[in-house]
N, CA, C and O of each residue as an XYZ file, in Angstrom:
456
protein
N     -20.100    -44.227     13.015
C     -21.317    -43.780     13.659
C     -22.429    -44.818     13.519
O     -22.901    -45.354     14.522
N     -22.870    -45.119     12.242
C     -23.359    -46.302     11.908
C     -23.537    -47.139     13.081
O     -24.492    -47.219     13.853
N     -21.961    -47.995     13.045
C     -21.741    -48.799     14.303
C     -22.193    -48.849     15.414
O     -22.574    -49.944     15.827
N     -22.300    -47.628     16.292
C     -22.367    -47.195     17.356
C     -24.330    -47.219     17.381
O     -24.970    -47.667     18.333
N     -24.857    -46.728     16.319
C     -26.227    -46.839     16.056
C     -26.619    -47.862     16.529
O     -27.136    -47.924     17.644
N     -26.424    -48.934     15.692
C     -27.160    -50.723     15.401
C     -26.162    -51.168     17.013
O     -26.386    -52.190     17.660
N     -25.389    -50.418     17.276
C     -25.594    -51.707     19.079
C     -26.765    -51.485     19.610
O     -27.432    -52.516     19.529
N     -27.433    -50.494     20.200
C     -28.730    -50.708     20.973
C     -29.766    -49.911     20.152
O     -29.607    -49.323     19.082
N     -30.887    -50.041     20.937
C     -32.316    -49.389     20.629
C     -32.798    -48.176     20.613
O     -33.968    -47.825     20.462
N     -31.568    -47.350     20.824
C     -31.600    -45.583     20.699
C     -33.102    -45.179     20.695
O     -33.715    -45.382     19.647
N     -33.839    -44.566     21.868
C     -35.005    -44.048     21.278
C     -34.635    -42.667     20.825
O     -35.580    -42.156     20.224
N     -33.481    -41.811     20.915
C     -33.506    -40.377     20.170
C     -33.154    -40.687     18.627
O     -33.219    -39.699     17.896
N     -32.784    -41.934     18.006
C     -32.956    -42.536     16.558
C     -33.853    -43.399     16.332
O     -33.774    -44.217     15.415
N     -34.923    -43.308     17.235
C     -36.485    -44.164     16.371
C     -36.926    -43.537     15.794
O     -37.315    -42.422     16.144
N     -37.072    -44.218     14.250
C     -38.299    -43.455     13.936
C     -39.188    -44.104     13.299
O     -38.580    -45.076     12.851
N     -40.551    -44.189     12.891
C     -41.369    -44.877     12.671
C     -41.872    -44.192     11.432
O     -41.965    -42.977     11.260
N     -42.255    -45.374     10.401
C     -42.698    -44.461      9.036
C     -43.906    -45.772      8.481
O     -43.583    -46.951      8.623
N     -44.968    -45.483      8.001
C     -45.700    -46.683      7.209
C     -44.996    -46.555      5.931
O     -44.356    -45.590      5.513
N     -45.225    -47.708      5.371
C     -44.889    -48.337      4.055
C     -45.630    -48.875      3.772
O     -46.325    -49.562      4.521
N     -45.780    -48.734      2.309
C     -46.567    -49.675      1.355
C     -45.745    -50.737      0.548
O     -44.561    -50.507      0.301
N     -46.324    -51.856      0.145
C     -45.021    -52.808     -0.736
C     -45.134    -52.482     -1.959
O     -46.059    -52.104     -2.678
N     -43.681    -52.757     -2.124
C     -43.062    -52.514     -3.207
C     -43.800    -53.083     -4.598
O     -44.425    -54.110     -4.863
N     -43.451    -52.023     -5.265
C     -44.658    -52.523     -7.008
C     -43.484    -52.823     -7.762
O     -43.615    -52.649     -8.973
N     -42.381    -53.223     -7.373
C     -41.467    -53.806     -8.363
C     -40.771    -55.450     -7.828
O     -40.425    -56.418     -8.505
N     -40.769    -55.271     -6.675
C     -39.940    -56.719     -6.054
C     -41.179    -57.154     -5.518
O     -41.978    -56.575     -4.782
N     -41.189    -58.715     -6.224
C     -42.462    -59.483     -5.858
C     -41.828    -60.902     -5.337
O     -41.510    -61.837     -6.072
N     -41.724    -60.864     -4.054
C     -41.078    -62.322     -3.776
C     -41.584    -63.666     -4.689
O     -42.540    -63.639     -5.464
N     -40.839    -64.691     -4.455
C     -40.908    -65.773     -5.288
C     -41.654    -66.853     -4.251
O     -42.423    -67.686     -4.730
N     -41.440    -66.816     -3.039
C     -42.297    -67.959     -2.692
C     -42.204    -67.121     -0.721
O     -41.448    -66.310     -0.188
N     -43.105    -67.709     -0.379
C     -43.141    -67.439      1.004
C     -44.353    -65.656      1.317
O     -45.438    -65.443      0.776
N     -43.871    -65.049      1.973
C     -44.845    -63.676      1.878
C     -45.293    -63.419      0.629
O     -44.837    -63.996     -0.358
N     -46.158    -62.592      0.583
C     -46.644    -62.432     -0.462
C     -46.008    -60.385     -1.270
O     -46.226    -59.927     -2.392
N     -45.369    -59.838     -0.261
C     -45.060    -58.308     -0.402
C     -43.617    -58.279      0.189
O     -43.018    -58.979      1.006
N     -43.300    -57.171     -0.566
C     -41.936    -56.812     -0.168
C     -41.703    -55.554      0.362
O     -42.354    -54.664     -0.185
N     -41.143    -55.294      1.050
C     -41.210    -53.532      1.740
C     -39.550    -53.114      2.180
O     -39.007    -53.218      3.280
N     -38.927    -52.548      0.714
C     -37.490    -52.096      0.897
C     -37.275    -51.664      2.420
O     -38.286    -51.467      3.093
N     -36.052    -51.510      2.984
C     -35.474    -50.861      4.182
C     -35.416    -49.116      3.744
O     -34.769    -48.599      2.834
N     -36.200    -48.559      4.600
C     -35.672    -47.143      4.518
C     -34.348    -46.602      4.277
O     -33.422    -47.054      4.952
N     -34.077    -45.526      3.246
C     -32.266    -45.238      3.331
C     -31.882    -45.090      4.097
O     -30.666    -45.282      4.093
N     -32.576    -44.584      5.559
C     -31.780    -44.196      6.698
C     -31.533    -45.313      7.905
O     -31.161    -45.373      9.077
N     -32.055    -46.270      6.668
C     -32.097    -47.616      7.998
C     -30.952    -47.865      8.619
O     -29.902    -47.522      8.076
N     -30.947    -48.537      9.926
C     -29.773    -49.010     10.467
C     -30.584    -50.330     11.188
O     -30.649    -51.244     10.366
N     -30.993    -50.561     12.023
C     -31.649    -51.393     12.849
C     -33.112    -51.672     13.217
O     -33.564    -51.054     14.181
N     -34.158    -52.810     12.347
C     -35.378    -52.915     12.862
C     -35.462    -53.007     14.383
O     -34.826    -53.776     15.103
N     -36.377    -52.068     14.753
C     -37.218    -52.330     16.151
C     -38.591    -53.134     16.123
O     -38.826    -54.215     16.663
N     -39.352    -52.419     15.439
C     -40.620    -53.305     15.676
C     -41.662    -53.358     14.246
O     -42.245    -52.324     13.921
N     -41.793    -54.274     13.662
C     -43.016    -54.079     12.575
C     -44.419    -54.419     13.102
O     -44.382    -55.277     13.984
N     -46.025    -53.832     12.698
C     -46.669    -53.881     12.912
C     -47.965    -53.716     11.790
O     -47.656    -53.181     10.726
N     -49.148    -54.068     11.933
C     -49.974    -53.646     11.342
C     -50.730    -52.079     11.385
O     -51.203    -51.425     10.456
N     -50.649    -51.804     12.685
C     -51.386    -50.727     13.405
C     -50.170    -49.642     13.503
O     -49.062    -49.742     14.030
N     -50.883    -48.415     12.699
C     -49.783    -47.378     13.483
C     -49.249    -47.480     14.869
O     -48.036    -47.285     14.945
N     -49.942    -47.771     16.111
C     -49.374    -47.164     17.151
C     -48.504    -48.479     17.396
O     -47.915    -48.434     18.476
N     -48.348    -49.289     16.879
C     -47.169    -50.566     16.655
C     -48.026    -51.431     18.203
O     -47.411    -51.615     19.253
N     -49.102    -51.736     18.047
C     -49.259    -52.425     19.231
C     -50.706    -53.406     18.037
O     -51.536    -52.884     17.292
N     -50.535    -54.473     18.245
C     -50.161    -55.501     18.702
C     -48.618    -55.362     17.406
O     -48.816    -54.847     16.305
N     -47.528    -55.779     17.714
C     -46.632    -55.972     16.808
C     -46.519    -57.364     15.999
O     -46.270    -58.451     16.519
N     -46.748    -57.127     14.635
C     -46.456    -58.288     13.402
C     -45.589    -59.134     13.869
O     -44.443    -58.695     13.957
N     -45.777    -60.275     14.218
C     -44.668    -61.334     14.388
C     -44.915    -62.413     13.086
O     -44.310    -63.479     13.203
N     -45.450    -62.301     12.291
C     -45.219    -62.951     11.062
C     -44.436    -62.158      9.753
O     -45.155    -61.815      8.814
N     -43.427    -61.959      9.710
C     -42.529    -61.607      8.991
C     -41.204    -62.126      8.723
O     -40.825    -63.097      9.378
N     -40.416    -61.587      7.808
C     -38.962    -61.629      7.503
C     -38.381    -60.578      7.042
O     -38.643    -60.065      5.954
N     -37.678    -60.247      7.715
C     -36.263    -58.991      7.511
C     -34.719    -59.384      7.112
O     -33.753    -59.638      7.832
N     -34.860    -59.335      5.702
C     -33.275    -60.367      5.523
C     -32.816    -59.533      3.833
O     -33.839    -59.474      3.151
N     -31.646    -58.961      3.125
C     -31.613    -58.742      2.245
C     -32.222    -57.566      1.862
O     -32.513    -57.483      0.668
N     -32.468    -56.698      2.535
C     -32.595    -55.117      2.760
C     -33.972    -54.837      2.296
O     -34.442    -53.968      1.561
N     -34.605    -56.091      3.114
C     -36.223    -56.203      2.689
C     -36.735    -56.670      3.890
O     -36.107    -57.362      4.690
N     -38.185    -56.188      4.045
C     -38.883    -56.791      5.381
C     -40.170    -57.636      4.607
O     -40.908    -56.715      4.258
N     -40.797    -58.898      4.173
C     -41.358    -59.800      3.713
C     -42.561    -59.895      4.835
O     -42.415    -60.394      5.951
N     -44.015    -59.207      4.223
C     -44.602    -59.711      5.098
C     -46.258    -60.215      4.729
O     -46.072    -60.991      5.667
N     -46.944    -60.358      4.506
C     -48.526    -60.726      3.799
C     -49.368    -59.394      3.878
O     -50.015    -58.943      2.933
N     -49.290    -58.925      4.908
C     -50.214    -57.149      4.939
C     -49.101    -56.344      4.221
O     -47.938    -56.592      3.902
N     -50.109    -55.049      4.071
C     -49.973    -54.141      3.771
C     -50.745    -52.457      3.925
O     -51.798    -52.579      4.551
N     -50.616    -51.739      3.727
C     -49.458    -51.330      4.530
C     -48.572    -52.125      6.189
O     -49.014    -52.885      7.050
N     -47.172    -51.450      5.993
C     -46.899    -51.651      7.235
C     -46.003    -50.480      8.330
O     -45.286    -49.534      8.002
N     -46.312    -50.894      9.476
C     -45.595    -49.513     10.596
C     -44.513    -50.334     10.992
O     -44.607    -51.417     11.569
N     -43.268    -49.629     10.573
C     -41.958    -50.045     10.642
C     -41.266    -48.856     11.960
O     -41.346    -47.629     12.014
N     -40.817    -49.529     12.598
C     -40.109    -48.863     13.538
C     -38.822    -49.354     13.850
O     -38.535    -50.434     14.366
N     -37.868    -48.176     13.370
C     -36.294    -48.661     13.111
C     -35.347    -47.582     13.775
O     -35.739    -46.513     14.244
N     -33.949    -48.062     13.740
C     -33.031    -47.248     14.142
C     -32.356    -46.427     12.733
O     -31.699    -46.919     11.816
N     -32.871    -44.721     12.989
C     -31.973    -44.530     12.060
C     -30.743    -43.577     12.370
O     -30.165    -43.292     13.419
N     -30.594    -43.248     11.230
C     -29.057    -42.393     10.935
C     -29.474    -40.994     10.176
O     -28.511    -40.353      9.756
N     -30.665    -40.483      9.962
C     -31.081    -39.433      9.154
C     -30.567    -38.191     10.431
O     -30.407    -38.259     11.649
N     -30.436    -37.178      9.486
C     -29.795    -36.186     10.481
C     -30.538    -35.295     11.902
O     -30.154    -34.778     12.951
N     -31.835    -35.513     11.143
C     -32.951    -35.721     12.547
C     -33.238    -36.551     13.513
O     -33.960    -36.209     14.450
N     -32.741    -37.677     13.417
C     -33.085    -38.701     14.301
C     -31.356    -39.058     14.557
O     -30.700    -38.138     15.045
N     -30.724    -40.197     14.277
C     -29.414    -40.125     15.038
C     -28.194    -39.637     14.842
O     -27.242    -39.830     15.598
N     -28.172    -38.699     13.373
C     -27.014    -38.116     13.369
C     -27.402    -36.899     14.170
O     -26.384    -36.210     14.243
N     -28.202    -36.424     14.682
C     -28.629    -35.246     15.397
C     -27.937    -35.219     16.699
O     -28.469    -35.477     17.778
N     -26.606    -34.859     16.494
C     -25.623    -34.995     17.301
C     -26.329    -33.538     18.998
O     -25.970    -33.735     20.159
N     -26.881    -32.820     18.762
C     -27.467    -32.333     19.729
C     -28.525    -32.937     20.741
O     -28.582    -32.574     21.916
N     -29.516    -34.074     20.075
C     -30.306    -34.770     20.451
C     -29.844    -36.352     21.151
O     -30.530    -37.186     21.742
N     -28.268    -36.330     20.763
C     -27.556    -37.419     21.993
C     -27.833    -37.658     23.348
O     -27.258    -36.817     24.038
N     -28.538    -38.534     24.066
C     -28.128    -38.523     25.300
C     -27.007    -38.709     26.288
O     -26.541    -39.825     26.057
N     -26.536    -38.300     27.006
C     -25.380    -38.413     28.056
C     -24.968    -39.734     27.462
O     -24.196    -39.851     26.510
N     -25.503    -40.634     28.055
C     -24.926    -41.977     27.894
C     -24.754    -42.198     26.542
O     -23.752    -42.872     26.304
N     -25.582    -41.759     25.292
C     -25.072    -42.296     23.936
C     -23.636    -41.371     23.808
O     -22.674    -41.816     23.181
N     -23.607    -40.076     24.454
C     -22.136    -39.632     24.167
C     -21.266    -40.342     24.590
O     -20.429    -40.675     23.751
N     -21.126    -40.736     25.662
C     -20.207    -41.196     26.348
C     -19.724    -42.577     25.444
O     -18.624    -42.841     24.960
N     -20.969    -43.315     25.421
C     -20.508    -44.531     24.311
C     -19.647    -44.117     23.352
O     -18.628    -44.725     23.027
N     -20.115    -42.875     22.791
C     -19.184    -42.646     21.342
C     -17.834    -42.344     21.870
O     -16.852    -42.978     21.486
N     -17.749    -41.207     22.907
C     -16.411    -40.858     23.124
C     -15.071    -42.269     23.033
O     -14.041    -42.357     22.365
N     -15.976    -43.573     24.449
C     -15.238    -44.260     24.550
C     -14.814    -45.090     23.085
O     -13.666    -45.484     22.876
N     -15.715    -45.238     22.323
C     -15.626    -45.749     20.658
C     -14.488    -45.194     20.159
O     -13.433    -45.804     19.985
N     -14.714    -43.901     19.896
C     -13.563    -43.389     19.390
C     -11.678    -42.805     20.481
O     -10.587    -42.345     20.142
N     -12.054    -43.041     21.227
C     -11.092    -43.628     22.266
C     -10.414    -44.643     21.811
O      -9.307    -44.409     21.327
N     -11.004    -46.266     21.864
C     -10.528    -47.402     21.353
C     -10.397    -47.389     20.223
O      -9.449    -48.055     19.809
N     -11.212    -46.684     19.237
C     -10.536    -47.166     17.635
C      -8.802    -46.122     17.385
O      -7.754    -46.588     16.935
N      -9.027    -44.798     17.815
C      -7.757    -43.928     18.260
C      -6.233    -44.784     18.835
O      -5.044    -44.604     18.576
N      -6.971    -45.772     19.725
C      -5.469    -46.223     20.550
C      -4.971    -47.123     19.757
O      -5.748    -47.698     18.996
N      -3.488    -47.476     19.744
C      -2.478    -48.571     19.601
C      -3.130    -50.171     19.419
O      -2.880    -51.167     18.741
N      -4.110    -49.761     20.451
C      -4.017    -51.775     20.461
C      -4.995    -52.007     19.628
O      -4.938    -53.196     19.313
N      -6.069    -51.352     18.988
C      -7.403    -51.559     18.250
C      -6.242    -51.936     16.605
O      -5.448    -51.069     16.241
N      -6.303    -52.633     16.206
C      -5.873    -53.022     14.721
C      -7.144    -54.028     14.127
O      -7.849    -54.900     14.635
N      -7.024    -53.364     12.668
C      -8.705    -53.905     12.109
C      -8.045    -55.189     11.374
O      -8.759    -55.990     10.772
């Protein structure tokens, strides 16, 4: 499911949360803050300073299950997997079903070997 998440930009699995940085991981050189990945993370969409994510932060780094950036707070907007947002198998659209069906179609058949 995961999988099927992080291919595209799902807006029925956005969800947007502020963060504050972390009071334990203090990078060593470069940004000055660290801001863990949400547990339900799967895929950054957009970081920002401003709640409504407009103008969006383009001075950052997202690498190592950390987003590195000089502000703080920040509005993170990601793909998740929480059972409200994309495991919320009722809140699928047509087309994200269909993706899954065919997913599990191909991993099901003969010729898919991992």
């Amino acid at each position: 499911m995961s999988f099927a998440l992080a291919q595209g930009l799902w807006r029925f699995a956005r969800r947007t949360v502020q963060q504050d940085a972390s009071s334990t991981v203090v990078p060593a050189f470069g940004f000055n803050n660290a801001f863990p990945y949400p547990t339900d993370w799967i895929r950054t969409q957009i970081v920002s300073t401003s709640p409504n994510l407009d103008p969006p932060l383009l001075q950052y780094r997202d690498e190592g299950g950390y987003i590195y950036a000089d502000a703080t707070p920040i509005y993170h907007a990601y793909i998740s997997n929480d059972p409200q947002y994309g495991m919320n198998i009722g809140a699928w659209p047509d087309n994200f079903a269909r993706y899954m069906s065919f997913q599990l179609a191909f991993l099901a058949s003969n010729r898919y070997q991992q």
